[in-house]
C-alpha positions in Angstrom: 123.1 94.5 141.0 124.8 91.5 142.1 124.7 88.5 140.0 122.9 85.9 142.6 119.7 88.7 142.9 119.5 88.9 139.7 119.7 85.1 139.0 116.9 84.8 141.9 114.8 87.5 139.9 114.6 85.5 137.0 113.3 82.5 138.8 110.2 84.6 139.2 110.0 84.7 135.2 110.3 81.0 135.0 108.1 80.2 137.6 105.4 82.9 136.4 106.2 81.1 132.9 105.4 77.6 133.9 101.9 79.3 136.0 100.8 80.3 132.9 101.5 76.7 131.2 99.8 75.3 133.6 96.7 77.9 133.7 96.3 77.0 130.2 97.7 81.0 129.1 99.5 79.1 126.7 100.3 76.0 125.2 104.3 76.9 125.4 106.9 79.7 125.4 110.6 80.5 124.2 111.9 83.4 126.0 115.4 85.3 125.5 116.5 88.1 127.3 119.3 90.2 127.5 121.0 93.5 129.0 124.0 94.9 129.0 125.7 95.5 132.4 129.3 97.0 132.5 130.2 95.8 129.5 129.0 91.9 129.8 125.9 91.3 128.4 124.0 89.6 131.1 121.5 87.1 129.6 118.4 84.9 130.7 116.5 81.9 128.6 113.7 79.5 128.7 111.6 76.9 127.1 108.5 75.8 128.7 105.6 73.5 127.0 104.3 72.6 123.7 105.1 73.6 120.6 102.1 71.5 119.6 99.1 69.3 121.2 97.3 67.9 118.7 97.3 66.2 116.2 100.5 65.4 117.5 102.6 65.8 121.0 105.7 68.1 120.3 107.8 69.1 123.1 108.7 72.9 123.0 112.3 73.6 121.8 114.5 76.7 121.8 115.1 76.4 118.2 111.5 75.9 117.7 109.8 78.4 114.8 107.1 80.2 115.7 104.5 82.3 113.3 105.2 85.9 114.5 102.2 87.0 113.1 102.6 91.2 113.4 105.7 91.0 114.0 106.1 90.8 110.4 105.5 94.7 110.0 108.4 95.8 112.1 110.8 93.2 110.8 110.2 92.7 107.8 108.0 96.0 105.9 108.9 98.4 108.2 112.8 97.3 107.6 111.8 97.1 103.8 111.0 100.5 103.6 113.8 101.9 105.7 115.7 99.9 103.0 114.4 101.7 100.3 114.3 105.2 101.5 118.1 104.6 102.2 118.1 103.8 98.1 116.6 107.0 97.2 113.4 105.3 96.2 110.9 106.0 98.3 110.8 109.2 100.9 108.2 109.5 103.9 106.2 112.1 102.7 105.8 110.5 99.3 102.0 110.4 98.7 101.5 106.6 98.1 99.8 107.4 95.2 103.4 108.0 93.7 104.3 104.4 93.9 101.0 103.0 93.2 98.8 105.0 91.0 95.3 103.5 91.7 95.5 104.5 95.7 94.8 107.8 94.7 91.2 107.1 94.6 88.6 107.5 96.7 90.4 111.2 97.6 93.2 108.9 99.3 95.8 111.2 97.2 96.8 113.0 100.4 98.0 109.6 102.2 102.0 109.4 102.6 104.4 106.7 103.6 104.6 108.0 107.0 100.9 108.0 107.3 100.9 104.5 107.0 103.4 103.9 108.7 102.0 105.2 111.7 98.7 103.5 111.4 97.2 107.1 110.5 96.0 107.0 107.3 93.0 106.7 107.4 92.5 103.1 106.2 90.0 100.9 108.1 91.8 98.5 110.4 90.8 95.6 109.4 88.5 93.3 107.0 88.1 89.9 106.3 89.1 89.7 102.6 89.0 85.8 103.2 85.7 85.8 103.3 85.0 87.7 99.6 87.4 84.6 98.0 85.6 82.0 100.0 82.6 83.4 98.3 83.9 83.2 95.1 84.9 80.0 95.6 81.4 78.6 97.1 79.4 80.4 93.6 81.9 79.6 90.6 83.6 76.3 92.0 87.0 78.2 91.5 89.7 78.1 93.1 91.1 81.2 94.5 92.4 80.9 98.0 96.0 81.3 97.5 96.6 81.8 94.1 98.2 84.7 93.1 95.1 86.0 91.3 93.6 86.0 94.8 96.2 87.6 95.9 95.9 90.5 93.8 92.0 90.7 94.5 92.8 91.5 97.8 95.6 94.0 97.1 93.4 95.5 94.7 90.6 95.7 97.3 93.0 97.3 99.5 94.2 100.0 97.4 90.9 100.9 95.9 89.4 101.1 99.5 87.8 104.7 100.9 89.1 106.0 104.0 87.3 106.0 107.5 89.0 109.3 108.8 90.9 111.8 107.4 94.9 111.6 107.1 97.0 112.2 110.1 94.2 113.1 112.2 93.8 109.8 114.2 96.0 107.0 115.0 94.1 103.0 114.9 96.5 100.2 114.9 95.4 98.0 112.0 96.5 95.5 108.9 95.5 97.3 106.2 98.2 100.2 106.2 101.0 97.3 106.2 99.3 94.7 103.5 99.6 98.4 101.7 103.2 99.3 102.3 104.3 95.5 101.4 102.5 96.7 97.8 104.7 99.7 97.9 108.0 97.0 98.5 106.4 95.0 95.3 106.2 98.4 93.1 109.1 100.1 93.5 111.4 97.1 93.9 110.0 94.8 91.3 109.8 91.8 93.6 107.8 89.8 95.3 108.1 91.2 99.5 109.4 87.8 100.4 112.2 87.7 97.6 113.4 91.3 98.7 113.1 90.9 102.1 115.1 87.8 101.8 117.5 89.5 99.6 118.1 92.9 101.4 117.1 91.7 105.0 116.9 88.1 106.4 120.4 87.2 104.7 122.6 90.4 104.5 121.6 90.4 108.8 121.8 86.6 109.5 118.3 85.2 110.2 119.3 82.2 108.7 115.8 80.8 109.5 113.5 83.8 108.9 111.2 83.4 106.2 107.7 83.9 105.1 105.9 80.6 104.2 104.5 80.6 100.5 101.7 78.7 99.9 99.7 77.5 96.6 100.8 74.6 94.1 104.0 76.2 93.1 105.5 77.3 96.5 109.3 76.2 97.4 109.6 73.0 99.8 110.4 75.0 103.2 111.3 74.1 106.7 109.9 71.0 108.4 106.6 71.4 109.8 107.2 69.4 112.4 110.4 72.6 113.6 107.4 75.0 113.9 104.6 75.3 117.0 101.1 75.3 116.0 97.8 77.9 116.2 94.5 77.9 116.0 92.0 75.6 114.9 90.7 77.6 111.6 87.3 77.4 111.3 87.0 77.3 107.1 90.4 75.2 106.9 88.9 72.7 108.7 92.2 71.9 110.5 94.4 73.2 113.4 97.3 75.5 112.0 100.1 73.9 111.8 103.1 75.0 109.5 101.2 77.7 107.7 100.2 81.0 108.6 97.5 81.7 110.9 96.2 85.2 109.8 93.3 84.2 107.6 93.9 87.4 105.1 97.9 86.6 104.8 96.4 82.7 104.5 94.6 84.0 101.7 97.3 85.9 99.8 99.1 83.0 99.5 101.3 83.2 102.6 102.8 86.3 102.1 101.7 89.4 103.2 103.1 92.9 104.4 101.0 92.8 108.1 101.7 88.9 108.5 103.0 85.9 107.1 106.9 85.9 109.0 108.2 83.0 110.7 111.3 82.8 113.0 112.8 81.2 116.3 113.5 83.2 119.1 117.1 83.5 118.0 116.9 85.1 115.0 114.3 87.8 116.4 117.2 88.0 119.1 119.4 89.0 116.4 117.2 91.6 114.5 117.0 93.5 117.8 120.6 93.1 118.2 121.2 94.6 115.5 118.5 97.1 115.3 119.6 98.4 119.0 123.9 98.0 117.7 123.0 100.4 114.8 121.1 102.8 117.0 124.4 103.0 119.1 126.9 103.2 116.0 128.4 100.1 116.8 127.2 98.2 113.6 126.7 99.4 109.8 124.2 96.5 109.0 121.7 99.2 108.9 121.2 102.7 108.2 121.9 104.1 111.2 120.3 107.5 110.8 117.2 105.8 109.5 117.1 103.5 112.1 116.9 106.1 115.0 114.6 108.3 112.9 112.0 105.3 112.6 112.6 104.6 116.6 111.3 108.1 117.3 107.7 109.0 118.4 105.6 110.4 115.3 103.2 112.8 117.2 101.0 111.6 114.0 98.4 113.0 115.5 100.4 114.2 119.4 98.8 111.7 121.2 99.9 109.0 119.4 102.6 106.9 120.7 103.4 105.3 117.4 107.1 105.6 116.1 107.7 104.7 112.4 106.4 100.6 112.4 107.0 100.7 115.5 105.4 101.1 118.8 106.7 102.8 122.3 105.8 102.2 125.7 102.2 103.8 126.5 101.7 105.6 129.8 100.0 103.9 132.6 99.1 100.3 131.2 101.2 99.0 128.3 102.3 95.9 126.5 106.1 96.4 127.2 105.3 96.4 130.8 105.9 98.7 133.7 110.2 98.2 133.1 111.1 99.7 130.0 112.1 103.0 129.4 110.8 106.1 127.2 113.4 104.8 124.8 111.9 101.7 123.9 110.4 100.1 120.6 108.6 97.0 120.4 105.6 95.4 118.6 103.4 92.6 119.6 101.7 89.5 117.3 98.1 87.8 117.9 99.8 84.7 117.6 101.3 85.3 121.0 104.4 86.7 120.3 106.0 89.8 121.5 109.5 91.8 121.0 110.9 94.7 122.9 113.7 96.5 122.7 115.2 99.1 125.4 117.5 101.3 123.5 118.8 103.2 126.3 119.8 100.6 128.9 120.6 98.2 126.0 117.7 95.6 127.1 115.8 93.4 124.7 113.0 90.6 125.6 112.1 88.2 122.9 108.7 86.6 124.0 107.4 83.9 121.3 104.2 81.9 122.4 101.9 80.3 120.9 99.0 81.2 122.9 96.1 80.9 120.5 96.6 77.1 120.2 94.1 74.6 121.8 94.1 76.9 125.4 91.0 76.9 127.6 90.9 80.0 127.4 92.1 83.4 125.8 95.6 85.1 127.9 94.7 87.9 130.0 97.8 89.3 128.4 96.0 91.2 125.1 98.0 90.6 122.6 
């Protein structure tokens, strides 16, 4: 494909970009693109909006960081755990139980690694742990809302909680399989998810600007709140978003959680998937390359689930990578507005951050 009908397809991408500023989809958008063509790497970018609206008025940048919400499990708990299983720690079929004792009840001894990595465990989805320390808070005039004994109330809960189907039998995306494998990271490693994951991920790869967002009295000074585009007006914080994380159970753990809690520009989610998709063709070591294709493969856990290992694939028919990318594709999505897809047979990878959620009239019609 020539260069100048290429060029004039991406116009369509900005000018569909700026529609859906406009339309009130979003507030603003960093995209990056890139394919290789005969040996070039053929690349697109572009920076539409606000990074935020109020309180304040802060142009969109490309360098701007954006809370990537779910995109946490992919890079930074699913990577974990390929990290770990490359140590010899951990294996996929290891019963979780193994690594953390108490998950065994409630007859969840059967649940493995791989179950929960392939959101078929048998967990429920989802539940508002937020809520049960609010409540605390309201009768005994404590503090517990990010405090690490808040945080391991939740974990607790989590661990300790019965399953709503039985293992491997059914496949429902949800958080509670990942806030569960960051506990995994946090037993067998001995450290905290964000230490190892800066430690044996962010640094050793180059995200010089990836990092989860501690909260609480003691937490490090971080970035700049004023680098970083804002969410949602939160109901019980009383405040729009705005340099913290938005998912009210990572909120509640102090910041740091295995399902959410990550925060990143577009570049350095750019350079994950260049790595991830370098590895998978045995042009870079930075990763376990074995590992790396094995976790980009389809589980069939149950057949008709499209889930790979932390990741997902393109679904038949309607699906969130679009109607472009091939068979051979892995990608992940974040309620935040943010979305990551990697081709790894025609060497493609779209990094869409947005921050959708933030002071729009109304929801996308892109469900994210």
């Amino acid at each position: 494909m020539k260069r100048n009908l290429i060029e004039r397809k991406l116009g369509k991408v900005d000018r569909a970009l700026a529609k859906a500023i406009e339309g009130a989809e979003t507030a603003g958008a960093v995209l990056l693109a890139k394919q290789r063509r005969e040996g070039e790497w053929l690349k697109h970018e572009a920076v539409a909006g606000l990074a935020v609206a109020k309180p304040d008025r802060v142009p969109m940048q490309r360098d701007s960081v954006f809370d990537l919400a779910s995109l946490t499990k992919p890079i930074a708990t699913t990577t974990a755990i390929m990290l770990l299983i490359a140590d010899g720690k951990v294996a996929l079929e290891d019963p979780v139980a193994k690594h953390i004792p108490a998950f065994a009840e409630r007859e969840k001894d059967a649940v493995t690694v791989r179950h929960l990595l392939t959101h078929s465990s048998g967990l429920r989805p989802w539940r508002g742990y937020h809520e049960l320390l609010l409540e605390k808070e309201r009768k005994r005039g404590e503090r517990w809302m990010c405090t690490e004994e808040g945080r391991a109330f939740i974990l607790e809960r989590v661990i300790k909680s019965a399953l709503v189907h039985e293992p491997g039998t059914a496949a429902v995306y949800g958080d509670l399989d990942f806030i569960a494998l960051g506990a995994v990271v946090e037993a067998v490693s001995g450290e905290r998810l964000d230490a190892f994951c800066r430690e044996r991920i962010f640094e050793p790869l180059g995200l010089t600007e990836t990092s989860f967002r501690p909260l609480g009295d003691d937490a490090p000074e971080a970035l700049p709140r004023a680098r970083i585009a804002a969410t949602e007006e939160c109901p019980f914080r009383e405040r729009v978003v705005w340099g913290e994380v938005h998912d009210p159970n990572a909120y509640a753990m102090g910041g740091v959680a295995g399902h959410a809690g990550l925060f990143a520009p577009a570049a350095d989610v750019m350079r994950f998937a260049e790595v991830v998709l370098e590895v998978w063709h045995g042009r870079s070591e930075l990763l376990p390359r074995e590992l790396v294709r094995n976790f980009a493969t389809r589980q069939k856990l149950p057949p008709e689930s499209d889930w790979a290992l932390g990741w997902d694939t393109p679904t038949a028919g309607v699906s969130s990578s679009g109607q472009y990318f091939s068979a051979a594709s892995i990608g992940h999505l974040g309620f935040t507005g943010t979305s990551l897809w990697i081709d790894l047979e025609r060497e493609a990878i779209v990094v869409f951050l947005t921050n959708r959620i933030h002071l729009v009239a109304k929801r996308s019609r892109y469900a994210l």
